[in-house]
mmCIF file of the C-alpha atoms, coordinates in Angstrom:
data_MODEL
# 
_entry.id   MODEL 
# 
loop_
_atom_site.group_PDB 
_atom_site.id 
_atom_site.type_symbol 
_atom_site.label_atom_id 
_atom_site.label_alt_id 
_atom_site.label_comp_id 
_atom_site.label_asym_id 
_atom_site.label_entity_id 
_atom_site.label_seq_id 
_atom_site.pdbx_PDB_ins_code 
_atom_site.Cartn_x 
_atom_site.Cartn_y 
_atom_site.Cartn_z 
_atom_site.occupancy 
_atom_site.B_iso_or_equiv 
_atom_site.pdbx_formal_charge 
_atom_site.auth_seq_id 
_atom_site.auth_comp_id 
_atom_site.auth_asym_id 
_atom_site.auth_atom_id 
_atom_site.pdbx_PDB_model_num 
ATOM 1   C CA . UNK A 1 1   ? 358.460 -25.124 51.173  1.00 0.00 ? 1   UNK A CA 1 
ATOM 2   C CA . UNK A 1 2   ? 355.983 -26.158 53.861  1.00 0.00 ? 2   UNK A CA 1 
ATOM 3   C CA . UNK A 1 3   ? 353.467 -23.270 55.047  1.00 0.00 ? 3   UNK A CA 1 
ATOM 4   C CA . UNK A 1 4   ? 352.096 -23.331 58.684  1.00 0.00 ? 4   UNK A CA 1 
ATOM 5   C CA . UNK A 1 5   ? 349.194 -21.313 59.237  1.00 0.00 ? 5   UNK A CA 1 
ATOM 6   C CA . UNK A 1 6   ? 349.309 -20.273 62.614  1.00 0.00 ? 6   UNK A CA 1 
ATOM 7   C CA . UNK A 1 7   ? 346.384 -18.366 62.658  1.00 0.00 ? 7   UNK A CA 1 
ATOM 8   C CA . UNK A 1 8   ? 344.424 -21.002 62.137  1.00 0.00 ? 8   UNK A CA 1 
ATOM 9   C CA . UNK A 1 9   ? 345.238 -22.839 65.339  1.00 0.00 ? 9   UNK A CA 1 
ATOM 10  C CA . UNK A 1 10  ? 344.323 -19.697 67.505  1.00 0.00 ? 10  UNK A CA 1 
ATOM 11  C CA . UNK A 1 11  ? 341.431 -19.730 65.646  1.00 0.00 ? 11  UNK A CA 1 
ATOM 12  C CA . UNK A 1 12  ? 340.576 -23.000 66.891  1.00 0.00 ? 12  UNK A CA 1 
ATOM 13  C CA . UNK A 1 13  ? 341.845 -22.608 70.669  1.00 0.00 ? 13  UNK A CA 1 
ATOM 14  C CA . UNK A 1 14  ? 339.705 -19.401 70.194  1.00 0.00 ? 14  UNK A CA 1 
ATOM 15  C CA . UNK A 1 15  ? 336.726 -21.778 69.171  1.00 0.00 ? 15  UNK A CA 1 
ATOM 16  C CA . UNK A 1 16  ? 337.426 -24.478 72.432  1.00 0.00 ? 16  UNK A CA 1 
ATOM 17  C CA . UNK A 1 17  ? 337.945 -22.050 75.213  1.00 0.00 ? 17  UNK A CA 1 
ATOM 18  C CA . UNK A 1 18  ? 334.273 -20.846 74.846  1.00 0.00 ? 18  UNK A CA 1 
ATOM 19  C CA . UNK A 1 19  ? 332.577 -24.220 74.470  1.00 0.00 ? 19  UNK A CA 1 
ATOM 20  C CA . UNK A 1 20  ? 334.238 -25.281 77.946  1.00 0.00 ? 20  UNK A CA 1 
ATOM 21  C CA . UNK A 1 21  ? 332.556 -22.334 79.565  1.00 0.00 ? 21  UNK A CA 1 
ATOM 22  C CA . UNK A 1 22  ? 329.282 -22.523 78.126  1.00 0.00 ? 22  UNK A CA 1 
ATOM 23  C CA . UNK A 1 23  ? 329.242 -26.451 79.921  1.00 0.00 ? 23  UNK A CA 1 
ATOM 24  C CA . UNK A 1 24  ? 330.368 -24.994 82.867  1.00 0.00 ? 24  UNK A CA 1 
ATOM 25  C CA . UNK A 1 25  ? 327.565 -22.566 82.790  1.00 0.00 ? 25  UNK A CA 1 
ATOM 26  C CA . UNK A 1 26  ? 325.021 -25.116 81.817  1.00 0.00 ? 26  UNK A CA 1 
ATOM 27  C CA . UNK A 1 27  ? 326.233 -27.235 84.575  1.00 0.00 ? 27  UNK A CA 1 
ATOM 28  C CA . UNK A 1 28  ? 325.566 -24.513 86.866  1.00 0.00 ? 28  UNK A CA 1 
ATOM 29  C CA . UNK A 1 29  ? 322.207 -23.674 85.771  1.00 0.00 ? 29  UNK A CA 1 
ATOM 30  C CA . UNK A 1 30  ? 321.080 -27.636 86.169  1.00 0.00 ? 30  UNK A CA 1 
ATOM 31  C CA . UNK A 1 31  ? 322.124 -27.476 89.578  1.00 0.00 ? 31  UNK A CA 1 
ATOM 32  C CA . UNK A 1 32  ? 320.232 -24.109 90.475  1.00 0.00 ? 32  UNK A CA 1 
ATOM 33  C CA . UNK A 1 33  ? 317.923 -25.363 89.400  1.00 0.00 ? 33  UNK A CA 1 
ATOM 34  C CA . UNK A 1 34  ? 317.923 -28.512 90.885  1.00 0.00 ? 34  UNK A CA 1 
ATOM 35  C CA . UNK A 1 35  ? 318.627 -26.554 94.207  1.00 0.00 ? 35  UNK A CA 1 
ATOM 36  C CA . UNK A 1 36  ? 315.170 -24.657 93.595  1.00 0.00 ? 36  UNK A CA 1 
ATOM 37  C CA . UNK A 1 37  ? 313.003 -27.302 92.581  1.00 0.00 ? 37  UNK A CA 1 
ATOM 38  C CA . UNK A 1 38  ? 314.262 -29.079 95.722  1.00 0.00 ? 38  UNK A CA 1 
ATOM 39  C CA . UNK A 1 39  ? 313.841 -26.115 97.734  1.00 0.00 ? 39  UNK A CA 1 
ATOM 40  C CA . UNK A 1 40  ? 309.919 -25.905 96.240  1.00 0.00 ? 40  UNK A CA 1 
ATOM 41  C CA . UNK A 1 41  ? 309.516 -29.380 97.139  1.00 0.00 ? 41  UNK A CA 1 
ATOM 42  C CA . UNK A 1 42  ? 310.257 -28.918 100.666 1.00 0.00 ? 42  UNK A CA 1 
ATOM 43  C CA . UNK A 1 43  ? 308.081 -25.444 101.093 1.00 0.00 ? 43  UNK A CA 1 
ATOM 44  C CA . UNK A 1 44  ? 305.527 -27.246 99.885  1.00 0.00 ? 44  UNK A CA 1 
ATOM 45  C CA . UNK A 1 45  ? 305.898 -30.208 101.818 1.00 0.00 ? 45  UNK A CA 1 
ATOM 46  C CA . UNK A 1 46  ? 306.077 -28.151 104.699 1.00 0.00 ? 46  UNK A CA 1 
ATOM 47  C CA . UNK A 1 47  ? 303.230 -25.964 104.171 1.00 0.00 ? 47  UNK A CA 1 
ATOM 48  C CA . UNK A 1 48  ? 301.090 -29.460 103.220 1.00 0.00 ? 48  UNK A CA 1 
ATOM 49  C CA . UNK A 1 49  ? 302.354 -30.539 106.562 1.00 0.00 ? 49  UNK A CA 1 
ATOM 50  C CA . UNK A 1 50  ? 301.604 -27.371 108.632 1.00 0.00 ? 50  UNK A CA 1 
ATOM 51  C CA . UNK A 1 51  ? 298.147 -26.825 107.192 1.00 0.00 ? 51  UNK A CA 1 
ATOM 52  C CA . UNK A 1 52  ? 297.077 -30.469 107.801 1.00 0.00 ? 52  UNK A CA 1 
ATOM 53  C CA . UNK A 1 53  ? 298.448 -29.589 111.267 1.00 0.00 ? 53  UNK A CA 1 
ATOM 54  C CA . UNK A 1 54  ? 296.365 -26.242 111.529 1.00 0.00 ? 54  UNK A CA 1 
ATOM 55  C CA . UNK A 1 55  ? 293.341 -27.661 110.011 1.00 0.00 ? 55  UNK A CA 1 
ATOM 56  C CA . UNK A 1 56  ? 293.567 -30.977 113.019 1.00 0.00 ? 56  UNK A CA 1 
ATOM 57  C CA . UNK A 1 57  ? 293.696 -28.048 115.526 1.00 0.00 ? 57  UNK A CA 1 
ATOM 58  C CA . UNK A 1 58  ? 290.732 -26.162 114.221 1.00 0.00 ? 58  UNK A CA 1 
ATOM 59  C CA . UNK A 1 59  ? 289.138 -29.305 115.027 1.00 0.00 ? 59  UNK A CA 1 
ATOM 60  C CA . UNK A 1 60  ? 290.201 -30.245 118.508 1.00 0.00 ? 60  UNK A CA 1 
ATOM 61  C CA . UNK A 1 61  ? 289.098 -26.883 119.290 1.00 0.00 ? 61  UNK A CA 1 
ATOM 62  C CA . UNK A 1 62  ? 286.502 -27.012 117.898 1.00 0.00 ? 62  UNK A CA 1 
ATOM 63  C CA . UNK A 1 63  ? 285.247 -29.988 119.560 1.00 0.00 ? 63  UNK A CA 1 
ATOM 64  C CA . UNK A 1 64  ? 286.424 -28.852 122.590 1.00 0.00 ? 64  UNK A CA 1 
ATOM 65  C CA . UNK A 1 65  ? 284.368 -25.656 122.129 1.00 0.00 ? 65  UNK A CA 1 
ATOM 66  C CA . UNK A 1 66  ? 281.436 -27.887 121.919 1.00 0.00 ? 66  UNK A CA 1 
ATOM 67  C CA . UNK A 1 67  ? 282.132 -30.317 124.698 1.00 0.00 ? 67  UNK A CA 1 
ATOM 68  C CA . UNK A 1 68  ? 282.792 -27.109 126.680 1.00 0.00 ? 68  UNK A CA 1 
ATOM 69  C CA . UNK A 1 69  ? 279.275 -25.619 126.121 1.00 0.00 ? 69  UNK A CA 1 
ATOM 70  C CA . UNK A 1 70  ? 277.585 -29.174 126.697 1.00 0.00 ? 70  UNK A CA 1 
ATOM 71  C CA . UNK A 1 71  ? 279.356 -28.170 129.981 1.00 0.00 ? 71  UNK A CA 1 
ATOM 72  C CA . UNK A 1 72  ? 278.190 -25.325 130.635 1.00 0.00 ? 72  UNK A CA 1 
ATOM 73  C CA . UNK A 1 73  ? 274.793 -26.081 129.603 1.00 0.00 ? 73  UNK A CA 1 
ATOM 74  C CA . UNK A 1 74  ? 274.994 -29.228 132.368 1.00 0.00 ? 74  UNK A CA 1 
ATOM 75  C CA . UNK A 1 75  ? 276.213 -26.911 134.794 1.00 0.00 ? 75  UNK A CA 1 
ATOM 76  C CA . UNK A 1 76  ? 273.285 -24.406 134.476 1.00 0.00 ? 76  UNK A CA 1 
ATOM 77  C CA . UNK A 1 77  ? 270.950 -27.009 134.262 1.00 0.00 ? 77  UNK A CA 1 
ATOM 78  C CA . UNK A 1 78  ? 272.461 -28.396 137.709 1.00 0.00 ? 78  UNK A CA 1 
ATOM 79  C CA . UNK A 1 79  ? 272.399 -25.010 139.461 1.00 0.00 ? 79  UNK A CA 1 
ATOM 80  C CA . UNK A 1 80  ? 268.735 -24.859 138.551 1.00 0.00 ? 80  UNK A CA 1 
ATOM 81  C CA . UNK A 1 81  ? 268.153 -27.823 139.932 1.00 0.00 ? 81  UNK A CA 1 
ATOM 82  C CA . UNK A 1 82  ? 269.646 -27.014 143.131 1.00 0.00 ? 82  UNK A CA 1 
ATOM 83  C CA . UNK A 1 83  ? 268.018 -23.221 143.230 1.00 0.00 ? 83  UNK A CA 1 
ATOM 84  C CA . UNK A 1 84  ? 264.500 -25.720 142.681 1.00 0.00 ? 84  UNK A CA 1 
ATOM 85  C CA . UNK A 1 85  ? 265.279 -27.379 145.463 1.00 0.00 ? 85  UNK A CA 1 
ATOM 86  C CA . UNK A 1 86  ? 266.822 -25.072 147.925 1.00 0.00 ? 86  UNK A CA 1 
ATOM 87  C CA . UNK A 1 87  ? 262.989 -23.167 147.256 1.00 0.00 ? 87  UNK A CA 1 
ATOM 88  C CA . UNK A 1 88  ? 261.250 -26.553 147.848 1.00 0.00 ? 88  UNK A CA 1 
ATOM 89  C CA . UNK A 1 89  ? 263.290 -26.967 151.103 1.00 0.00 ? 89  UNK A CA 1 
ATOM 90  C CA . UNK A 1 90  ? 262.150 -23.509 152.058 1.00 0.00 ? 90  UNK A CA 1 
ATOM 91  C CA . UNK A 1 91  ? 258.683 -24.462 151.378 1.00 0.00 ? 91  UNK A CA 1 
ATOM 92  C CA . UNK A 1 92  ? 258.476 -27.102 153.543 1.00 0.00 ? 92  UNK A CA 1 
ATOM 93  C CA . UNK A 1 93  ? 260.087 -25.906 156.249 1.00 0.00 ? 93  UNK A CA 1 
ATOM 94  C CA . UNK A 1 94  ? 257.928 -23.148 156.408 1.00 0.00 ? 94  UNK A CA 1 
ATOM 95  C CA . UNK A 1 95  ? 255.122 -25.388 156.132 1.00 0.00 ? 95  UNK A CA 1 
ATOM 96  C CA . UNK A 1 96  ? 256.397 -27.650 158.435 1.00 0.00 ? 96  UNK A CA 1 
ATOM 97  C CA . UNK A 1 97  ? 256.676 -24.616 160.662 1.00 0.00 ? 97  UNK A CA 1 
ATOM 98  C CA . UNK A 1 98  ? 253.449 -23.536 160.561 1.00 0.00 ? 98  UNK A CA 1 
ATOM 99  C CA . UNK A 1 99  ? 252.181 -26.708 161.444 1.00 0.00 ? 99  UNK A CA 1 
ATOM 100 C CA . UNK A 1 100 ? 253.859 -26.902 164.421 1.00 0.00 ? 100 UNK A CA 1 
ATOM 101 C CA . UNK A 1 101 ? 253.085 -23.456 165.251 1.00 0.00 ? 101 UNK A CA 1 
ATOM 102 C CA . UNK A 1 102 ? 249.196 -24.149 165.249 1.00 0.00 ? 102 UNK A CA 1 
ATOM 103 C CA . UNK A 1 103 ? 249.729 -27.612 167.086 1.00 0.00 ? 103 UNK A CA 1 
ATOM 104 C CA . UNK A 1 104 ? 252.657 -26.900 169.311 1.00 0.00 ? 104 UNK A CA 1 
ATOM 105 C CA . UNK A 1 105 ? 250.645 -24.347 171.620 1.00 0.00 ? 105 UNK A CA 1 
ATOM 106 C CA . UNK A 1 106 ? 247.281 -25.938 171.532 1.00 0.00 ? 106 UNK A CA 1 
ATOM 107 C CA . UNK A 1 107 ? 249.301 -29.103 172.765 1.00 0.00 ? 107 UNK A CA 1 
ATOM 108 C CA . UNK A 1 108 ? 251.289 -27.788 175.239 1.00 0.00 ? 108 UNK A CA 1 
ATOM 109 C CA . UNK A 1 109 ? 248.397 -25.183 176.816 1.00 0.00 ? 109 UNK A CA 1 
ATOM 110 C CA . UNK A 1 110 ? 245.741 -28.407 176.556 1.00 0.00 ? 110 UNK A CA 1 
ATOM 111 C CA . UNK A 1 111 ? 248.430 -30.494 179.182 1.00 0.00 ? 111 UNK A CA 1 
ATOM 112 C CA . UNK A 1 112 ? 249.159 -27.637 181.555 1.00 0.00 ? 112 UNK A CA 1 
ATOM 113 C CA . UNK A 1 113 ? 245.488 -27.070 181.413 1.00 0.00 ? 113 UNK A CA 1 
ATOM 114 C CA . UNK A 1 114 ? 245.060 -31.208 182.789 1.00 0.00 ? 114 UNK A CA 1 
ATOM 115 C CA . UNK A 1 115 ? 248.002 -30.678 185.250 1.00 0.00 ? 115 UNK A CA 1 
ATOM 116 C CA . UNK A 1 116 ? 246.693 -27.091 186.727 1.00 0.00 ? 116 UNK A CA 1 
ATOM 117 C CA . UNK A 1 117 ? 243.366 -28.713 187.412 1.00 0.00 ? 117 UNK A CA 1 
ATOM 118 C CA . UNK A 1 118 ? 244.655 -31.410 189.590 1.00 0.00 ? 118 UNK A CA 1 
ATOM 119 C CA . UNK A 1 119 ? 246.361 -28.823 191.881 1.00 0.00 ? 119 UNK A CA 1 
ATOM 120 C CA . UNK A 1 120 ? 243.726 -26.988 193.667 1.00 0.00 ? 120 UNK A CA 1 
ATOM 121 C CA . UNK A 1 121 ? 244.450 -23.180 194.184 1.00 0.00 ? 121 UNK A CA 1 
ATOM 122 C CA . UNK A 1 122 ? 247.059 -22.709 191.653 1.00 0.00 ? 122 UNK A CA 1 
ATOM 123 C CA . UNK A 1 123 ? 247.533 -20.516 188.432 1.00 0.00 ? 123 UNK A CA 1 
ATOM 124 C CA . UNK A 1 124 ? 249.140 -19.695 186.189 1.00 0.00 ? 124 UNK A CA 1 
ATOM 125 C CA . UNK A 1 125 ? 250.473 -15.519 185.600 1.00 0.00 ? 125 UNK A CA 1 
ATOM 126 C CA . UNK A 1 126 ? 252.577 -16.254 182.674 1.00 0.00 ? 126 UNK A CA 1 
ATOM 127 C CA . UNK A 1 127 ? 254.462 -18.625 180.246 1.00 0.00 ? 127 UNK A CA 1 
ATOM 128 C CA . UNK A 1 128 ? 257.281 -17.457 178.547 1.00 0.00 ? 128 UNK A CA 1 
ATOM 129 C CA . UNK A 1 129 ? 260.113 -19.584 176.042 1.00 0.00 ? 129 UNK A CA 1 
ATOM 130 C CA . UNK A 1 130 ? 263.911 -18.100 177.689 1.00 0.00 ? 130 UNK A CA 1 
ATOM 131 C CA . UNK A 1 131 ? 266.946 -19.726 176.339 1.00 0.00 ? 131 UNK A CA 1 
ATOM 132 C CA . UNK A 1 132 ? 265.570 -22.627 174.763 1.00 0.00 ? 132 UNK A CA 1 
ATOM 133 C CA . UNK A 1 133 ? 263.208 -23.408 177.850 1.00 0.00 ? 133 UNK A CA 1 
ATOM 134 C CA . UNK A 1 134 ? 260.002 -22.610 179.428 1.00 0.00 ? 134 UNK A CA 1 
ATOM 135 C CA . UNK A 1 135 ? 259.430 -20.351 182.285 1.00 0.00 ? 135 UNK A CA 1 
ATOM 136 C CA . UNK A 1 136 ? 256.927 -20.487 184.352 1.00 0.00 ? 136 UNK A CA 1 
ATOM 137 C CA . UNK A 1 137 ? 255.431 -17.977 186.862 1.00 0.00 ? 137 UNK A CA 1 
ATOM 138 C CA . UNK A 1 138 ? 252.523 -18.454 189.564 1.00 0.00 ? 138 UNK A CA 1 
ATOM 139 C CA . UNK A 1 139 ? 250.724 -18.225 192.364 1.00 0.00 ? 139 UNK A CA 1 
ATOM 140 C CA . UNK A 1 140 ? 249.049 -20.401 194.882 1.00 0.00 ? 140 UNK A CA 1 
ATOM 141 C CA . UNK A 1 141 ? 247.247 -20.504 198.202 1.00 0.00 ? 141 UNK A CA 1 
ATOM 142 C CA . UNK A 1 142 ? 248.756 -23.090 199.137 1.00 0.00 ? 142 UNK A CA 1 
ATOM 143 C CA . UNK A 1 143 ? 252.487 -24.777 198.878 1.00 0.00 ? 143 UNK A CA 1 
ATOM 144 C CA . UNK A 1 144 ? 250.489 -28.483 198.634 1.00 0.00 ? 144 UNK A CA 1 
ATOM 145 C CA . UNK A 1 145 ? 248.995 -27.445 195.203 1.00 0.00 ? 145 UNK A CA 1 
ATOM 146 C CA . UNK A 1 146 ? 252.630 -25.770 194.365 1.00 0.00 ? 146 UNK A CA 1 
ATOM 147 C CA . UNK A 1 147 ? 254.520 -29.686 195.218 1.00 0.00 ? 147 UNK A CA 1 
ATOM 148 C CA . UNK A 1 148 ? 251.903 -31.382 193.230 1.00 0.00 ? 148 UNK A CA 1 
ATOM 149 C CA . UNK A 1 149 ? 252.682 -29.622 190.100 1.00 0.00 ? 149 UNK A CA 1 
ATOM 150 C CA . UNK A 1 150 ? 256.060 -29.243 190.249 1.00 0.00 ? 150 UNK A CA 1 
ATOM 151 C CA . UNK A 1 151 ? 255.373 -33.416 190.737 1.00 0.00 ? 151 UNK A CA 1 
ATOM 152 C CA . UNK A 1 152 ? 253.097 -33.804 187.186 1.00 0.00 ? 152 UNK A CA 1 
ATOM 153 C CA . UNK A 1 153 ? 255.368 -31.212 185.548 1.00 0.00 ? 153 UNK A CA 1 
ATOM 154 C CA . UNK A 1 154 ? 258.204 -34.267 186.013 1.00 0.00 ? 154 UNK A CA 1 
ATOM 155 C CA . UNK A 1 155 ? 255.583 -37.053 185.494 1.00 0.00 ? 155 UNK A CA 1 
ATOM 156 C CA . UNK A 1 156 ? 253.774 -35.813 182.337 1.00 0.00 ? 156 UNK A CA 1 
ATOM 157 C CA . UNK A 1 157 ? 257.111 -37.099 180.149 1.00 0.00 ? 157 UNK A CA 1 
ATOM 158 C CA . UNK A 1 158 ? 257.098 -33.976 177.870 1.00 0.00 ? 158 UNK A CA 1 
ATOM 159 C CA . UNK A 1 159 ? 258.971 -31.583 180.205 1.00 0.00 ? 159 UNK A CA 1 
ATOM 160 C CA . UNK A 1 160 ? 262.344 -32.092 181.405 1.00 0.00 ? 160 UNK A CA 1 
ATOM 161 C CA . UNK A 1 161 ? 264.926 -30.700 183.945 1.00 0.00 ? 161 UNK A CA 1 
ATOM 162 C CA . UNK A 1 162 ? 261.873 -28.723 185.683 1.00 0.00 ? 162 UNK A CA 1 
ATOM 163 C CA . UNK A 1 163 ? 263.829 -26.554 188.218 1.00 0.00 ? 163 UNK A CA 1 
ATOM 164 C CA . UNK A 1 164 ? 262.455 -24.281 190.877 1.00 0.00 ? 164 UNK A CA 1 
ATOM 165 C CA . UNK A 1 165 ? 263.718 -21.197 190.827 1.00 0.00 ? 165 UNK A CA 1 
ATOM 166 C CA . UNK A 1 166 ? 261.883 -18.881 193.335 1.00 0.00 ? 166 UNK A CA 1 
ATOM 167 C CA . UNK A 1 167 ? 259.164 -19.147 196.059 1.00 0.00 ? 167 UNK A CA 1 
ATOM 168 C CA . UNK A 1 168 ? 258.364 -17.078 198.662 1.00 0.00 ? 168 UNK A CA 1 
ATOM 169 C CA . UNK A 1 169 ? 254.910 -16.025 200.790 1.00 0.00 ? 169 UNK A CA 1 
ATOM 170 C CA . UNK A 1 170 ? 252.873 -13.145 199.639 1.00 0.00 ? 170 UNK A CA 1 
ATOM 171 C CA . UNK A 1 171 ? 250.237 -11.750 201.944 1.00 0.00 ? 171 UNK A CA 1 
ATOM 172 C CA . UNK A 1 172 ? 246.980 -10.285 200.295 1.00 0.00 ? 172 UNK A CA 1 
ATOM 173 C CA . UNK A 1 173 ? 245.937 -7.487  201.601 1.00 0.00 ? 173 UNK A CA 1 
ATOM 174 C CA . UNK A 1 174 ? 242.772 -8.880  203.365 1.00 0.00 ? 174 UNK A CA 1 
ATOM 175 C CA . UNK A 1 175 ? 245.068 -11.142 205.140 1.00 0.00 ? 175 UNK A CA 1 
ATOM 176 C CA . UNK A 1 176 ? 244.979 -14.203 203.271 1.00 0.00 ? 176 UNK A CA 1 
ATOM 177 C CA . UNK A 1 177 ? 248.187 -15.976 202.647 1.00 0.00 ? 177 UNK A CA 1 
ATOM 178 C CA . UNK A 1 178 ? 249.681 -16.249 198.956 1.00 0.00 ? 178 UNK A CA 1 
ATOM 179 C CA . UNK A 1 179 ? 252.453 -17.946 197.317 1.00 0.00 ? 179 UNK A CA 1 
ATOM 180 C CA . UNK A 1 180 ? 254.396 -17.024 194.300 1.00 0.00 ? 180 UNK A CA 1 
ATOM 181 C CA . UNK A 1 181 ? 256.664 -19.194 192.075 1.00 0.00 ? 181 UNK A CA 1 
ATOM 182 C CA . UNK A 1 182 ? 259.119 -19.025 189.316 1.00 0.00 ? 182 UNK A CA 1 
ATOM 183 C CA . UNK A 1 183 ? 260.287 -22.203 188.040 1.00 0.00 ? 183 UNK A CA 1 
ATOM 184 C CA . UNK A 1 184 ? 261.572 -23.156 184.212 1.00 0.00 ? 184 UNK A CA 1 
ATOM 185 C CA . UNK A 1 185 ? 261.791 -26.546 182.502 1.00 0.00 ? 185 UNK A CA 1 
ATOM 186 C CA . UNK A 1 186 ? 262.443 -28.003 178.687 1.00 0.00 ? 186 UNK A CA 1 
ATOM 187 C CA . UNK A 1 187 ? 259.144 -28.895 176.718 1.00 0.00 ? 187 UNK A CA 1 
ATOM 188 C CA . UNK A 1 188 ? 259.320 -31.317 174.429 1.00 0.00 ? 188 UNK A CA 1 
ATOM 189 C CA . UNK A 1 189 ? 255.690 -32.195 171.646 1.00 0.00 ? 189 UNK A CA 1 
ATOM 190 C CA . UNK A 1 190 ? 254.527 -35.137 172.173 1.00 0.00 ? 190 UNK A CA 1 
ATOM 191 C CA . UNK A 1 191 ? 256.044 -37.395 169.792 1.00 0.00 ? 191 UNK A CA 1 
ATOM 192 C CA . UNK A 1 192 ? 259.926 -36.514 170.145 1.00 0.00 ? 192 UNK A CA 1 
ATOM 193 C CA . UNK A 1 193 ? 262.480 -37.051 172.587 1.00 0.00 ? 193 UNK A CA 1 
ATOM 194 C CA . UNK A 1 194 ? 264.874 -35.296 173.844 1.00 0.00 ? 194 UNK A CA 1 
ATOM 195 C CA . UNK A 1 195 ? 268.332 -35.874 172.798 1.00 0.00 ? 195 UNK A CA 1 
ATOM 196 C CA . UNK A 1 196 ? 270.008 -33.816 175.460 1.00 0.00 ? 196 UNK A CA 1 
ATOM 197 C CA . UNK A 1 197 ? 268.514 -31.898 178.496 1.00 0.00 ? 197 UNK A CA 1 
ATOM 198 C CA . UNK A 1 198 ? 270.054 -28.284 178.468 1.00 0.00 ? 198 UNK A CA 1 
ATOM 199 C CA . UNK A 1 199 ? 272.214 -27.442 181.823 1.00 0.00 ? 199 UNK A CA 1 
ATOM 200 C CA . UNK A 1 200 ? 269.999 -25.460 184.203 1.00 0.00 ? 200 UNK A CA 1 
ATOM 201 C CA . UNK A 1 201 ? 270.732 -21.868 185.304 1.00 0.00 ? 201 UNK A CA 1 
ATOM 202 C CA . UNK A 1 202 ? 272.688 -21.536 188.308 1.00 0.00 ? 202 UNK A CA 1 
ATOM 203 C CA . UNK A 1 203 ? 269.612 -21.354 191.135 1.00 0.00 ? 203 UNK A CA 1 
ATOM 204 C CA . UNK A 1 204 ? 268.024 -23.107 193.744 1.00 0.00 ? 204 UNK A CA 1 
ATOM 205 C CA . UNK A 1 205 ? 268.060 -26.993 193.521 1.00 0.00 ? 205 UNK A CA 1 
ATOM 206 C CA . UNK A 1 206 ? 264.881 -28.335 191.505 1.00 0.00 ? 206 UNK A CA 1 
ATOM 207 C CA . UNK A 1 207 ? 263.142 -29.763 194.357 1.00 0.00 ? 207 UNK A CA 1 
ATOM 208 C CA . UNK A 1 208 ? 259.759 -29.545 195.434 1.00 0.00 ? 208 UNK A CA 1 
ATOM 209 C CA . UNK A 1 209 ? 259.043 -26.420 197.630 1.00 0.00 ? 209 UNK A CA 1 
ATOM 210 C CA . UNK A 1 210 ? 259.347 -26.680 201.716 1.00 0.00 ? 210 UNK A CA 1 
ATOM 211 C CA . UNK A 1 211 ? 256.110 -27.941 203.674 1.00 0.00 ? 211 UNK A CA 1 
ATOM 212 C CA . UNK A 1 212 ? 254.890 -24.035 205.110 1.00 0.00 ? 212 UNK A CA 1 
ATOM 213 C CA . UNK A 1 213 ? 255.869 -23.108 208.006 1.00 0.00 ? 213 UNK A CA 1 
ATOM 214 C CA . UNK A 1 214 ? 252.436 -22.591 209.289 1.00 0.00 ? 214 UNK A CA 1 
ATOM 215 C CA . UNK A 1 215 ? 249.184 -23.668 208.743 1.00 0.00 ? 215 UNK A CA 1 
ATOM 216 C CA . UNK A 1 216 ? 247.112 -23.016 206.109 1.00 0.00 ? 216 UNK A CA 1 
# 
């Protein structure tokens, strides 16, 4: 009689079932593995990558920091220079101002002295600047002396638009006969021109004043 021993095949499927899962398992662990050692290798590509990034950054900025206070340092520099010069500037015009302060009236008091002289009888009450221009008031005893400066006044070639602007007879009190004047003109220092003559005040034409109407 033959004997089959049928425990001893479930024995053995027993036996194989197991192995196929523990391959299965081992298959699965390689490949989680494999999954995390890939997954490292890009982290750490990525943080190489980002930190190289960072540290190129730090630089730029940092050189930019740099280049920036060069700047600044140039710009400071720059407004010192200008603040230097601005006070130079100053310094010279006030210079410049003084000197034609102490010239400018010696000048122009020197040439009205010359013209008064050659017009016998006249003076001078005041001289005052008004407007940019020069006015004059003065008497006379006569309205000869009064023509011939208002004539040198035009030919001297420092004083410009001369206009006449008031003249009338005065009686002194012990009966001698007196003329006043006002009249106003540009002055210009010897040395410069003038670019343009200032428009007169309305008033009376700049002429020469009337012959008298009597004798003197």
């Amino acid at each position: 009689m033959i004997r089959i021993n049928l425990l001893e095949g479930a024995r053995r499927e027993r036996q194989t079932k197991p192995e196929v899962g523990s391959e299965a398992a081992t298959f699965q662990a390689q490949i989680l593995i494999g999954a995390l050692l890939a997954a490292g290798v890009l982290v750490g590509g990525a943080y190489w990558f980002l930190n190289r990034r960072l540290t190129e950054l730090n630089r730029q900025l940092d050189m930019e920091r740099r280049e920036a206070a060069r700047l600044a340092a140039i710009q400071a520099e720059n407004t010192r220079y200008e603040a230097d010069l601005k006070d130079i500037n100053r310094r010279i015009a006030a210079v410049q101002t003084l000197e034609d302060n102490r010239h400018g009236p010696t000048d122009l008091m020197m040439l009205l002295a010359g013209i008064v002289n050659r017009a016998p009888g006249l003076y001078l009450i005041s001289i005052a600047p008004r407007e940019g221009r020069l006015l004059f008031n003065g008497a006379s005893s006569s309205v000869t002396s009064i023509a011939g400066f208002f004539r040198e006044l035009n030919a001297a070639g420092n004083f410009h638009d001369v206009q006449l602007r008031e003249f009338y007879e005065d009686d002194e009190k012990d009966g001698r006969v007196n003329f006043k004047f006002s009249l106003d003109c540009i002055y210009s220092p010897a040395g410069e021109t003038t670019a343009a003559v200032a428009p007169a005040a309305p008033g009376k034409p700049g002429t020469a004043p009337p012959a008298p109407a009597r004798g003197m």
